[in-house]
C-alpha positions in Angstrom: 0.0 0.0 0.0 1.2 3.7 -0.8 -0.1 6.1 1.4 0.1 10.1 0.4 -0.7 12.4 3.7 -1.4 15.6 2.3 -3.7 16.7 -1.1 -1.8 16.2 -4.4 -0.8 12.6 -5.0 2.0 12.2 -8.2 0.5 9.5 -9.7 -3.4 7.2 -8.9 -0.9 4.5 -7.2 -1.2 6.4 -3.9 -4.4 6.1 -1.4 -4.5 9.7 -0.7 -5.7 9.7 3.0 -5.2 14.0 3.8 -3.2 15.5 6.4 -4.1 13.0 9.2 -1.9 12.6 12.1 -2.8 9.1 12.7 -2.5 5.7 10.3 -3.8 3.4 12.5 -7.6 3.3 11.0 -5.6 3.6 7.5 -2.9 0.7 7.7 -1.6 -2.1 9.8 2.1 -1.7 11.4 4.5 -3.0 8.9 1.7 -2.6 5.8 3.2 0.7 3.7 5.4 -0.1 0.9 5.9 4.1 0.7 4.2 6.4 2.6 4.6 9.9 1.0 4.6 13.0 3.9 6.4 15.2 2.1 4.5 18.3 3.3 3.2 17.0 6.8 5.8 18.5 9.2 4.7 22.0 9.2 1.2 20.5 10.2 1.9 19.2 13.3 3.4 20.5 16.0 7.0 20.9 16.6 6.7 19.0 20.1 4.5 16.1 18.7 7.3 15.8 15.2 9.4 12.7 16.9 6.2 10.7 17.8 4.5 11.1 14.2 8.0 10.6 12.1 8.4 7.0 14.7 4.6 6.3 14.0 5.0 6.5 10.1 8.1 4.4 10.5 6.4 1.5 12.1 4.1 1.6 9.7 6.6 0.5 6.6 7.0 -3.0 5.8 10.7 -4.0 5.1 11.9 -2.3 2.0 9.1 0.2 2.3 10.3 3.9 1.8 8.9 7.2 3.8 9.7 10.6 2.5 8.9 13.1 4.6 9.3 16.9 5.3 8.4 20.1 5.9 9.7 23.6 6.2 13.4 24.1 6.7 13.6 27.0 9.4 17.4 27.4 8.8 17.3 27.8 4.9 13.8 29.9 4.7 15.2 32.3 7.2 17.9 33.0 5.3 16.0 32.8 2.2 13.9 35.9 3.8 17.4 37.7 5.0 19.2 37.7 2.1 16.2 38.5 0.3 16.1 35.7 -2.0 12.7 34.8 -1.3 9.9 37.1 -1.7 7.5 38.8 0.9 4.4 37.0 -0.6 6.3 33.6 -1.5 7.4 34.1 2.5 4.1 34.5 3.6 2.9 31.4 1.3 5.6 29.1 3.0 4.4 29.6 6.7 1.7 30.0 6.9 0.1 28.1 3.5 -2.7 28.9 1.4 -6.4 29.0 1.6 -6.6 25.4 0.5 -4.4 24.1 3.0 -4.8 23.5 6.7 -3.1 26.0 9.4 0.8 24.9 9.1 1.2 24.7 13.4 5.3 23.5 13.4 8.6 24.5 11.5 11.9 22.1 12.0 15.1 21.5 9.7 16.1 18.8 8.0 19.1 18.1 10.5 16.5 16.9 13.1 14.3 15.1 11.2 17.8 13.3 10.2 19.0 13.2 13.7 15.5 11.2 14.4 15.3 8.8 11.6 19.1 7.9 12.5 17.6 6.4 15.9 15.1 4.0 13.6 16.6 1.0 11.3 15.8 3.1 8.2 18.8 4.3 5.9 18.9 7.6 4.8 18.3 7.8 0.7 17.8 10.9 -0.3 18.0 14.8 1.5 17.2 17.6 -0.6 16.9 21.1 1.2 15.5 24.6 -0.3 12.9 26.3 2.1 11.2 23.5 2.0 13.2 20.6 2.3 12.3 16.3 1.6 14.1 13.9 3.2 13.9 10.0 1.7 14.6 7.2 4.1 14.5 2.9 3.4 13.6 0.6 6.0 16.1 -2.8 5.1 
C-alpha cells in the first residue's frame, strides 16, 4: 500500500488519506510499501514531530520507503534575510494557502535526520531549499 498524507498525489498508485496525524484506522504496522509525507511537518506541532515521524516508521513494511518533510527553518530564514525569497512567497511558505490546513510547526532537515538515525531506516535521499524532503529505506 502507498499512502500520500497531504492533497496532491503524483501518480493514482497512492491512497491519498489527507493530512491526518494518525495511520492506525488507515494501515496495519508493517503494511506501507511508501508512505509519502512530504509536506506533513509544518502541520503538526513541533513538540509532537518525533512521535509522528516513529509512528509512520512503524508503519513501513521491510523495503518500504517514507519521505517526509516540511519547512526548513534554517534555509527559509535566510532565504527571507538575504532577500532571495519574496515577501508574498514568504508569507505562502508559513503560513500556507487557503486550501491548506493551518501549518502549526517548523523544524530542519538536521532533526528530522537526527530522528530517523535512531530507527533502522537508511537515509536515501535529502534535498533542502525552504522546504526541504528527506527520503529514508527501511532494510
Amino acid at each position: 500500500m502507498k499512502i500520500l498524507l497531504g492533497s496532491v498525489a503524483p501518480d493514482d498508485s497512492y491512497k491519498v488519506v489527507g493530512y491526518r496525524k494518525n495511520l492506525d484506522d488507515i494501515c496495519e504496522d508493517g503494511e506501507c510499501s511508501e508512505i509519502n509525507a512530504v509536506e506533513m511537518l509544518d502541520f503538526i506541532e513541533y513538540p509532537n514531530h518525533r512521535d509522528f515521524i516513529l509512528h509512520l516508521v512503524k508503519k513501513l513494511r521491510h523495503d518500504g520507503v517514507l519521505y517526509i518533510g516540511g519547512t526548513d527553518i534554517v534555509n527559509f530564514s535566510l532565504g527571507v534575510f538575504n532577500k532571495s525569497i519574496p515577501l508574498d512567497k514568504a508569507n505562502e511558505i508559513m503560513f500556507g494557502t487557503a486550501n491548506t490546513p493551518v501549518k502549526v510547526g517548523v523544524t530542519c532537515l538536521e532533526e528530522v535526520r537526527k530522528i530517523l538515525l535512531t530507527t533502522e531506516l537508511r537515509i536515501t535521499k535529502q534535498i533542502c531549499e525552504p522546504n526541504f524532503i528527506i527520503g529514508a529505506r527501511r532494510p
